[in-house]
Every structure is written in C-alpha cells, then in structure tokens.
C-alpha positions in Angstrom: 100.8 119.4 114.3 98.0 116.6 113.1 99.2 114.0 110.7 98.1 116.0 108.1 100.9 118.7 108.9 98.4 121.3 110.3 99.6 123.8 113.0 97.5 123.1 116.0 99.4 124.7 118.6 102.6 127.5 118.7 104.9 127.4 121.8 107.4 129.6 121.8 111.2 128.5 123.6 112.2 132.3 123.7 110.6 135.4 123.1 111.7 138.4 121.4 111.1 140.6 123.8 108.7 142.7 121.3 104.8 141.2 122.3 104.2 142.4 118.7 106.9 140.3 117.2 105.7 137.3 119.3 102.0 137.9 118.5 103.0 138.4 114.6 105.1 135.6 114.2 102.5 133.3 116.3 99.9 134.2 113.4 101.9 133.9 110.7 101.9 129.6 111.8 99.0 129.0 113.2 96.2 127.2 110.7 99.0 126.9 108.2 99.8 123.1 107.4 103.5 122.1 106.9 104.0 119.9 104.2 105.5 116.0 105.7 107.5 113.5 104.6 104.6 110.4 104.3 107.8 107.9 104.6 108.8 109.7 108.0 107.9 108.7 111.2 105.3 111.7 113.0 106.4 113.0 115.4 103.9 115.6 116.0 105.7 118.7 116.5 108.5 120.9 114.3 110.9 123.2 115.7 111.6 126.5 114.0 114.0 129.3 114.3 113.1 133.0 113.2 115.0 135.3 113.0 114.2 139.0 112.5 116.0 142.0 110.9 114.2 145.0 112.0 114.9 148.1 109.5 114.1 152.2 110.4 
C-alpha cells in the first residue's frame, strides 16, 4: 500500500488451490485503496484473511 491506502501489490501466504479463486480474489484488491488510520504509524502493508464458502 502507498500512504494514501492504495493497493499497490497483492501477495498471497497460501493459495487456495483453485487458480480462479486466487486470480479472483487478487482482483477484487488490487487498485482498491484501504481506508487508514492518519494517527497510525504506516506501515505499508495489511494482512488479510479470506475465506470462501463455495455453494453447488
């Protein structure tokens, strides 16, 4: 992330398995901004579970 809480970059600590659920999630982050707490120090990077249910 930049300082202004944009999504410059998504790594991912575990895969899904699915490369469709990996490509998918990866898209639904990147360009997106995150909003920040101003009174926080930056850190420049959030980490973020998902978790998916798939249904039939």
């Amino acid at each position: 992330m930049d300082r202004r809480g944009r999504v410059l970059s998504v790594r991912f600590r575990r895969n899904s398995g699915s490369i469709m659920l990996d490509n998918a999630t990866m898209i639904m982050f990147m360009r997106q901004t995150i909003p920040l707490d101003l009174h926080a120090e930056f850190v420049g990077h959030a980490d973020v579970t998902v978790n998916y249910t798939l249904l039939e």
